[in-house]
N, C-alpha and C positions, 0 to 999 in steps of 0.2 A: 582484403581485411573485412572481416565481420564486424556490425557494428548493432550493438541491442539496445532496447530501452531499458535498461534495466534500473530499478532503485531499492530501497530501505526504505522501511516504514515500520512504527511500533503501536498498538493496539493495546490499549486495555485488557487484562483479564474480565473485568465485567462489561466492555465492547463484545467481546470475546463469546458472555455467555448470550447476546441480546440475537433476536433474528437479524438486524438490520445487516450485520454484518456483511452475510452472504452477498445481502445485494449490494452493497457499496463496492467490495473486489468485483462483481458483475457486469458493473456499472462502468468501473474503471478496467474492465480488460483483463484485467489482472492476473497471469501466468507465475504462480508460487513457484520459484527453485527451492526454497529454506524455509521452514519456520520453526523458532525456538521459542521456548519457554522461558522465560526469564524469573524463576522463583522467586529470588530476594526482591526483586523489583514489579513482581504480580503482573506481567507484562509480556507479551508477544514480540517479537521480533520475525516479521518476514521481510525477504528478500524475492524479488520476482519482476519480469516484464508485465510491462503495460505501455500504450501509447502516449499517459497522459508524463511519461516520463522520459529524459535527455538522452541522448543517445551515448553511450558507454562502451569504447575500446573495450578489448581483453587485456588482460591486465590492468585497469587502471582500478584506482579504489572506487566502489559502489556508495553513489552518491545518498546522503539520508533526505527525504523529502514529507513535509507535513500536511494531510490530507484537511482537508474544510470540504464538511457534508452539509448541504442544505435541504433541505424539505421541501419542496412546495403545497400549497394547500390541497390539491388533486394527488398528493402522494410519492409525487415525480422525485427522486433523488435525484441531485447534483452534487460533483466532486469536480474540486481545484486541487492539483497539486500544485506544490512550489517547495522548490530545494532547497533544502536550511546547509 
């Protein structure tokens, strides 16, 4: 049995238009399967592997998890996930 890291995660469209972006999925490993656009709600929806994420059966439902970005004063990004 295969077993991924897979999760959910939503993004601002104005995260969306900022550089920082790239390097945060860079940061976090981040292998996109999905990403949608969510009009009504101005918002992104990706779905993808990354380490920082539970490890996920096939078939089971793809867990949603909320990213906390920090800065450090030397520039260094940091990313916490944790599964809501």
């Amino acid at each position: 049995m295969r077993n991924l890291k897979t999760g959910k995660l939503y993004v601002s469209g104005e995260m969306v238009k900022e550089d920082e972006l790239g390097k945060v999925l860079a940061k976090m490993e981040f292998v996109p399967l999905r990403v949608e656009y969510l009009y009504v709600e101005d918002r992104f929806e990706y779905t993808g592997n990354s380490p920082l994420f539970d490890n996920v059966e096939i078939g089971m439902l793809v867990p949603e998890y909320h990213i906390k970005i920090t800065k450090a004063e030397d520039g260094e990004i940091f990313v916490v996930a944790k599964k809501i």
